[in-house]
N, C-alpha and C positions, 0 to 999 in steps of 0.2 A: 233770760238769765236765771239759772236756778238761786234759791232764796237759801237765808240763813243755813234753813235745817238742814238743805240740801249737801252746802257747801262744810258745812260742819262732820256731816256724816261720812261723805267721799274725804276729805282731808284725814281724820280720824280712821279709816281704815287703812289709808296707805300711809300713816307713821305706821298704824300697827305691823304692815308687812316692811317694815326696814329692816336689816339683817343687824346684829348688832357689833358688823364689823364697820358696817357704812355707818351706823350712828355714832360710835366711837369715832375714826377718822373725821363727819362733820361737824362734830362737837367741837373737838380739839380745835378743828380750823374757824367755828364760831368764836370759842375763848381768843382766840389771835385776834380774830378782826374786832371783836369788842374792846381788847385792850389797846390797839391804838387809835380808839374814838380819844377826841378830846372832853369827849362829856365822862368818860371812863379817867383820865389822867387826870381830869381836875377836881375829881370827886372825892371824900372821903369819909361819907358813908355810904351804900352801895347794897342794895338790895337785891338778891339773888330768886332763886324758889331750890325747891329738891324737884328733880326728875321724875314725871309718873308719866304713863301712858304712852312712851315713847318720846315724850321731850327731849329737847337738848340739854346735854349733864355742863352746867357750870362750872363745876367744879377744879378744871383745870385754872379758870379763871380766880375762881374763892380764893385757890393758893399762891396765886400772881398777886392780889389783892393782897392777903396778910401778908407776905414777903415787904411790897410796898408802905406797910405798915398803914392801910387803911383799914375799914371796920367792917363787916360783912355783916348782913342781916338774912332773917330769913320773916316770911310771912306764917302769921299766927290768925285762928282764928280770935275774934273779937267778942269774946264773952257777955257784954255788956251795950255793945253796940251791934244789934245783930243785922249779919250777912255781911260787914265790915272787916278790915285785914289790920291788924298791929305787924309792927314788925320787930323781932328779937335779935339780940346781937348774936351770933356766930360764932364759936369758935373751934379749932381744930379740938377733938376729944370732947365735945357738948354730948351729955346724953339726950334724945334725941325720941318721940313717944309720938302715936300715930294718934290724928284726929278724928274727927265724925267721918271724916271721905279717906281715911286711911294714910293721909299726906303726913310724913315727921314732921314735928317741931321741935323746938327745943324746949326744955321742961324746963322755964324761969318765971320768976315773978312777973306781975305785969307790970308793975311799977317798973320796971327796968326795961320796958318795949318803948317804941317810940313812934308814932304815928306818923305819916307820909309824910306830913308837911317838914319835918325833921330830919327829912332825907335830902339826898345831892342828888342820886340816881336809882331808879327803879328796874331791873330788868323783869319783865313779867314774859311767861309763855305766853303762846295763843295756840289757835289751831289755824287760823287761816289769817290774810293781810293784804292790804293793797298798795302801791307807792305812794299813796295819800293819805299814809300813816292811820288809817284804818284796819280795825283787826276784831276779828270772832275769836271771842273766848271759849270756855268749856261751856258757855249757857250759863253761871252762874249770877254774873254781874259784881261779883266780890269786888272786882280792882275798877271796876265803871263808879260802884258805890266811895269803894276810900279814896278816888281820885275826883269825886264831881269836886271840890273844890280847886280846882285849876281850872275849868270852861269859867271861872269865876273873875278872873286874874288875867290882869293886861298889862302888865309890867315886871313880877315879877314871874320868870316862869322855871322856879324849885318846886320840887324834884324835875330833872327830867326823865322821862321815860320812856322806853329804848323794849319795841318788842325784840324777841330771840328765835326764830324759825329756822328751819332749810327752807333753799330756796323755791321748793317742788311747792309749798305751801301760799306762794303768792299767786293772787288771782287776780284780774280784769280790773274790777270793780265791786267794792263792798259798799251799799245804800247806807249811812251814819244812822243811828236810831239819835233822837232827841236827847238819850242818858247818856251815850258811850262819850267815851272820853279819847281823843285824837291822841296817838303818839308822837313823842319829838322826833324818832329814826325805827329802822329796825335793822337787825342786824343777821345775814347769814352767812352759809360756809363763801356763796358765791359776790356777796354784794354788802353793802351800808346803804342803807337807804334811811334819807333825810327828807 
């Protein structure tokens, strides 16, 4: 079975050859199947990301959300707590300022971010995933670090969190490392998986 770096590098190349007609069309159909989760209907605040690298764009969804009149976030990095992710509120017309990896955020206080534990729902990218809610990030471990407090937790389990893929991105079998953090479902153009 090829290992992490493997499966990282082969996934990472073939988002990069996606045409940006297919990414658009499985976006759109990601945003659908995400909003009729019920972890999505019952949430309201709701953490998103901005699109790089060929991710899936939310955005259809950010606006099904405010419509709803829920609260939309985005990930910040965490100044103070390093390699850690705050999260800022969202909203349509934020201006919007690139970080150390070039990702916008929004340009606010930090006093007015809210850490994980203060969320309903988390949607994070990856690059790869398995049906056993298992998932390869970019290598950084940002959302393994601001999420180890849920492998903590046996009763209550807020946020939950919902990776966002195509479905080309699901693999066999991902080996857990001892840090990563298990997801509640994942969501693509083709399937929910819980």
């Amino acid at each position: 079975m090829p290992g992490r770096k493997e499966i990282r590098h082969q996934m990472r190349a073939q988002r990069a050859e996606l045409s940006p007609a297919f990414r658009h069309h499985a976006s759109t159909l990601i945003c659908k199947q995400c909003i009729k989760t019920g972890a999505f209907r019952s949430s309201q605040r709701i953490a998103c990301y901005f699109p790089c690298n060929g991710e899936v764009d939310l955005f259809p969804l950010v606006e099904q959300a405010w419509a709803m009149g829920k609260t939309c976030y985005l990930p910040i990095l965490d100044d103070f707590k390093n390699n850690h992710l705050l999260f800022a509120p969202f909203h349509q017309g934020d201006i919007l300022h690139r970080n150390r990896f070039g990702i916008p955020e929004p340009t606010i206080s930090r006093r007015r971010c809210l850490s994980a534990r203060h969320l309903d729902l988390i949607l994070t990218p990856l690059v790869a995933f398995d049906t056993s809610g298992n998932r390869i990030g970019m290598g950084g471990g940002f959302y393994d670090r601001t999420l180890a407090f849920l492998k903590q937790r046996r009763s209550w389990h807020r946020p939950r969190v919902y990776g966002i893929a195509y479905e080309f991105q699901k693999t066999r079998h991902i080996a857990p490392e001892p840090w990563d953090v298990p997801l509640h479902g994942i969501v693509t153009e083709a399937n929910i998986y819980k």
